[in-house]
Backbone as CSV, one residue per row, in Angstrom:
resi,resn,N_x,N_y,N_z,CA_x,CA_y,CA_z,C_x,C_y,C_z
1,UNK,76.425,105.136,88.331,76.146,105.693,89.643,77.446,106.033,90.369
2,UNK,78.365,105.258,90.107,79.477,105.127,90.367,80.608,103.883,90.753
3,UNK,81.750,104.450,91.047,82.704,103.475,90.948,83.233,103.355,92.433
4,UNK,83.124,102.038,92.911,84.047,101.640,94.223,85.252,100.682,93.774
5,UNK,86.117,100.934,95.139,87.755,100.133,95.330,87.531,99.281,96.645
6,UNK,87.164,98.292,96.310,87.016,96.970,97.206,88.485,96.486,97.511
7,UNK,89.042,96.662,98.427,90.067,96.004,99.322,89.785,95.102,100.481
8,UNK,90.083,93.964,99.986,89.332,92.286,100.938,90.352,91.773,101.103
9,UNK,91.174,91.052,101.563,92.315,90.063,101.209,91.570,88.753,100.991
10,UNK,90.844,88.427,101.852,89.644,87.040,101.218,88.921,87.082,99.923
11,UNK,89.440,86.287,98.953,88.744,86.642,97.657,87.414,86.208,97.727
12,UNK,86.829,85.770,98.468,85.695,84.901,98.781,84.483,85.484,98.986
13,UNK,85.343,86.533,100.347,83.828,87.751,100.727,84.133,88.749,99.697
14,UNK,85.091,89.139,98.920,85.315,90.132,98.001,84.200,89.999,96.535
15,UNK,84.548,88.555,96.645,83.837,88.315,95.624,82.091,88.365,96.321
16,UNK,81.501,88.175,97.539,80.295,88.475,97.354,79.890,89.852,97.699
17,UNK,80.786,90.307,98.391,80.167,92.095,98.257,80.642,92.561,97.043
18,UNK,81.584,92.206,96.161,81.223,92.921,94.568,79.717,92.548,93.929
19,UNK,79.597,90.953,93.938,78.161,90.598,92.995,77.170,91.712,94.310
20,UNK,77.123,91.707,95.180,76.190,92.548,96.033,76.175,94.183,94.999
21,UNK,77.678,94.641,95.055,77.373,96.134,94.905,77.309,96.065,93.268
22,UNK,77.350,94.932,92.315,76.937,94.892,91.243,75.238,94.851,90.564
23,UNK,74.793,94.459,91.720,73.670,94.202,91.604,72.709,95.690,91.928
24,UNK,73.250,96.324,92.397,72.730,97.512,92.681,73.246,98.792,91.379
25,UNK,73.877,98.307,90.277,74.201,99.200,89.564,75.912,99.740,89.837
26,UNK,76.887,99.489,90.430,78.131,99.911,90.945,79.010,99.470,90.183
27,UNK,79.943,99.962,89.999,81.157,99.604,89.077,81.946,98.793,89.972
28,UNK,82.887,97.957,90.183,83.532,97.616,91.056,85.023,96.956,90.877
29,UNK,85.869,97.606,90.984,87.181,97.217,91.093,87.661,96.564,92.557
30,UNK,88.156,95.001,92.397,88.037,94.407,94.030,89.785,94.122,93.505
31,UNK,90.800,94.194,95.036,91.841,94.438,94.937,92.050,93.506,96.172
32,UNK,93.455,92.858,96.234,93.146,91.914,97.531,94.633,92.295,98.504
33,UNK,94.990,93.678,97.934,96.421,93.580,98.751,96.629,95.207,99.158
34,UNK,97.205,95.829,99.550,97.442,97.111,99.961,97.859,97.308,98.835
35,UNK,99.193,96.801,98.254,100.112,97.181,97.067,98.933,97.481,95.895
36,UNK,97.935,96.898,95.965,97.145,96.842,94.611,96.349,97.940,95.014
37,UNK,95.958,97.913,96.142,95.250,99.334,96.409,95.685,100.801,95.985
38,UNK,96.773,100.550,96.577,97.544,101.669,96.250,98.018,102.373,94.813
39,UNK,98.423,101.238,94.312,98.615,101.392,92.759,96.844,101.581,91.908
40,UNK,95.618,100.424,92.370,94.522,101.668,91.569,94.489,103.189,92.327
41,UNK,95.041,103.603,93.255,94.588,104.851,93.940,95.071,105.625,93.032
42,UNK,96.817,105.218,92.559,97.325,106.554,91.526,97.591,106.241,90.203
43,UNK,96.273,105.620,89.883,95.807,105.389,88.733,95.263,106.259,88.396
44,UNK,95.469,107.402,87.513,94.406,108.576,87.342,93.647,108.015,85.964
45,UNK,93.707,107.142,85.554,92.617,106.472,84.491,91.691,105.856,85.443
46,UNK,91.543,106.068,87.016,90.275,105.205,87.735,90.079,106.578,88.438
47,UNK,88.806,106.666,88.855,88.010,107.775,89.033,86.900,107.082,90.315
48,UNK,87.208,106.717,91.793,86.509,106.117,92.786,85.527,107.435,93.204
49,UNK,84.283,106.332,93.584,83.305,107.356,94.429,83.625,106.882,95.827
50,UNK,83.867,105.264,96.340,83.730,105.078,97.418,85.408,103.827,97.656
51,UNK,85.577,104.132,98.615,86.862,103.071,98.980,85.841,102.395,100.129
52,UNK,85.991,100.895,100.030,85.551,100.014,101.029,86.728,98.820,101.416
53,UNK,86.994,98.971,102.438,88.790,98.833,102.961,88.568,97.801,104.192
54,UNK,88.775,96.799,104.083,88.884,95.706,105.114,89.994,96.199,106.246
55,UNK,90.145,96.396,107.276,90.946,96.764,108.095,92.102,95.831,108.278
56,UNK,91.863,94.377,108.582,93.209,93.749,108.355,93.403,93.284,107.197
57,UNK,94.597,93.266,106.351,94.685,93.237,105.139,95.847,92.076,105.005
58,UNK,95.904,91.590,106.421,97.273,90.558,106.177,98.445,91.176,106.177
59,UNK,99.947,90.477,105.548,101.223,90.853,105.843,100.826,93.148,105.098
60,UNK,101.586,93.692,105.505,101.859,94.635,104.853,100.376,95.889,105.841
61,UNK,100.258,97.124,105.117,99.766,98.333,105.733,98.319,97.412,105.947
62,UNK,97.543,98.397,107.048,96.303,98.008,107.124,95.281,98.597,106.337
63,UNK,94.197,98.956,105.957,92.809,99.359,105.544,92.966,100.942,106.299
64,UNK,92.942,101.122,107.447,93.051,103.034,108.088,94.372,103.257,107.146
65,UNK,95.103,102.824,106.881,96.421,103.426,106.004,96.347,103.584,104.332
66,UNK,95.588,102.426,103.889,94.914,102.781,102.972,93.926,103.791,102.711
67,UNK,92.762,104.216,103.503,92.270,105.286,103.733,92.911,106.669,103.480
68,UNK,93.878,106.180,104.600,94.933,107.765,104.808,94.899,108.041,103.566
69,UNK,96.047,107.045,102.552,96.284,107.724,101.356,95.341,108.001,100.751
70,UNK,93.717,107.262,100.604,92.884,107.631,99.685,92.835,108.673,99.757
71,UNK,92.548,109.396,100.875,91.699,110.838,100.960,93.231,111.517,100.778
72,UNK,94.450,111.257,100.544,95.037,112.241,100.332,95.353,112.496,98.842
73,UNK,94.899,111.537,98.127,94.697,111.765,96.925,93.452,111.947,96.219
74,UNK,92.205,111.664,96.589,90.954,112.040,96.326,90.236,112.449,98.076
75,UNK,90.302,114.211,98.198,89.301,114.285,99.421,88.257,114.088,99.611
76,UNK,88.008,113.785,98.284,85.852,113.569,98.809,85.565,111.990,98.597
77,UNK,86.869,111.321,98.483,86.226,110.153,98.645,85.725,109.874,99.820
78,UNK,84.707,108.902,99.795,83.993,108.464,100.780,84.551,107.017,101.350
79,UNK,84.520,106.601,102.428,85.136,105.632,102.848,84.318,104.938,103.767
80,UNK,84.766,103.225,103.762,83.845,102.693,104.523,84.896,101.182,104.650
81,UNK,85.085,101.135,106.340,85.776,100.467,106.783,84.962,98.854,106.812
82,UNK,85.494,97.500,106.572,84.973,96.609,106.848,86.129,95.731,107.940
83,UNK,85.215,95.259,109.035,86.389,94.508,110.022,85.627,93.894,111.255
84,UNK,85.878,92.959,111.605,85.598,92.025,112.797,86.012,92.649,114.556
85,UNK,86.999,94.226,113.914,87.525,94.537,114.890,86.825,96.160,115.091
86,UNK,86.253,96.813,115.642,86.234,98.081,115.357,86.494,99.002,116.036
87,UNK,86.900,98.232,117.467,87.581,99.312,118.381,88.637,100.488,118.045
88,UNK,89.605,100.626,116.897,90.118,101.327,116.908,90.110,102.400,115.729
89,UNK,88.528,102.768,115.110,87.990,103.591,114.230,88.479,104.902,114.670
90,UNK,88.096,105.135,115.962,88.195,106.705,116.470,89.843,107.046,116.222
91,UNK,89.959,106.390,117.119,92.322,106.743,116.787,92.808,107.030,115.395
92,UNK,92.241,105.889,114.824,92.894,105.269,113.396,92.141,105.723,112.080
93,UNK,90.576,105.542,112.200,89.992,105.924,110.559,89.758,107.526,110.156
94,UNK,89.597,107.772,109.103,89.629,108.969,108.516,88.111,109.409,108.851
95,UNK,88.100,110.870,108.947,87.014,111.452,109.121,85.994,111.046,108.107
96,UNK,84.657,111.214,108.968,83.639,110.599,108.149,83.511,109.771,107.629
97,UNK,84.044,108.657,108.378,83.822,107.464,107.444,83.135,106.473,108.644
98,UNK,82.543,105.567,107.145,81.658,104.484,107.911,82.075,103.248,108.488
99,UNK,82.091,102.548,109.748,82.316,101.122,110.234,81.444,100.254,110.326
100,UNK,81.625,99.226,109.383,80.502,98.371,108.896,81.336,97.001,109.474
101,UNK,80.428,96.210,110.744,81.244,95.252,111.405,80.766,94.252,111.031
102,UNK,81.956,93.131,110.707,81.674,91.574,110.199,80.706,91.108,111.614
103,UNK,79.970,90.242,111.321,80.015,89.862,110.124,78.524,90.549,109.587
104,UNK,78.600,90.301,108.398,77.065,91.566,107.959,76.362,90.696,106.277
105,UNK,75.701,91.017,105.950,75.224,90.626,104.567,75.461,91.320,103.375
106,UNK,76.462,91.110,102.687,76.806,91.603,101.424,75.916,92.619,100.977
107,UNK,74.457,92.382,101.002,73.290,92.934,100.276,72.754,94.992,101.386
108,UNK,73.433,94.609,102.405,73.027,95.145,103.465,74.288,96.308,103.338
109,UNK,75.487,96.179,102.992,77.169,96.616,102.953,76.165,97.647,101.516
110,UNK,75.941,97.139,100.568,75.419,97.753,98.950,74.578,98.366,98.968
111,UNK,73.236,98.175,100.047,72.286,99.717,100.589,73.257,100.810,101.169
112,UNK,74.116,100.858,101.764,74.920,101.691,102.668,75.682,102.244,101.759
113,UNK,76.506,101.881,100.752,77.048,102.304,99.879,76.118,103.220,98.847
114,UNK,75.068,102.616,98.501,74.451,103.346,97.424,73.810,104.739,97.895
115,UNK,73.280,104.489,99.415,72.927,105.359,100.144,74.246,106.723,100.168
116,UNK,75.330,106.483,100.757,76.421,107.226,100.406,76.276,108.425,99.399
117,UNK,76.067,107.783,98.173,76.525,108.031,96.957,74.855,108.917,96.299
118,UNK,74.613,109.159,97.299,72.873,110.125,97.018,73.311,111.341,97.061
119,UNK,72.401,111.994,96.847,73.416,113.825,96.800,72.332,113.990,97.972
């Protein structure tokens, strides 16, 4: 159906919205740092349908910066912000993309995604 890039720095919730978007059929590569993000982004052996990007990511770039680069290396990726904070989507996130605010149910994050990914 396709492939998402899970960027969490908590391996904890990473790990339950992957078994979430696994369970729905999704491929899922979960990454816990910007640096790792970045490096699957220009991975051209990985092929993303959706980036799902925690906004604070700890020391180093945030989740909207990760974004940035996604879409400047794949434009049709689809993007979908996760964060406790969401006031600053409009300034900061990339067009068309979704803000999905903590706290939420793993199972609930994997309808939204799959939904996405419908033609």
């Amino acid at each position: 159906m396709g492939q998402v890039l899970l960027v969490e720095d908590e391996a904890f919730i990473a790990e339950m919205i992957q078994d979430a978007l696994e369970d729905r059929g999704l491929q899922v590569k979960s990454v816990y740092s910007d640096r790792s993000a970045y490096a699957a982004l220009e991975d051209e052996a990985q092929s993303f349908s959706v980036l799902i990007a925690d906004i604070n990511l700890g020391p180093g770039t945030t989740g909207f910066d990760v974004a940035r680069r996604a879409r400047e290396l794949h434009p049709e990726l689809k993007v979908v912000y996760i964060t406790g904070h969401a006031a600053h989507l409009q300034k900061q996130g990339v067009n068309d993309s979704v803000m999905f605010p903590k706290p939420f149910y793993p199972e609930e994050l994997a309808e939204r995604v799959v939904a996405l990914l419908q033609p």
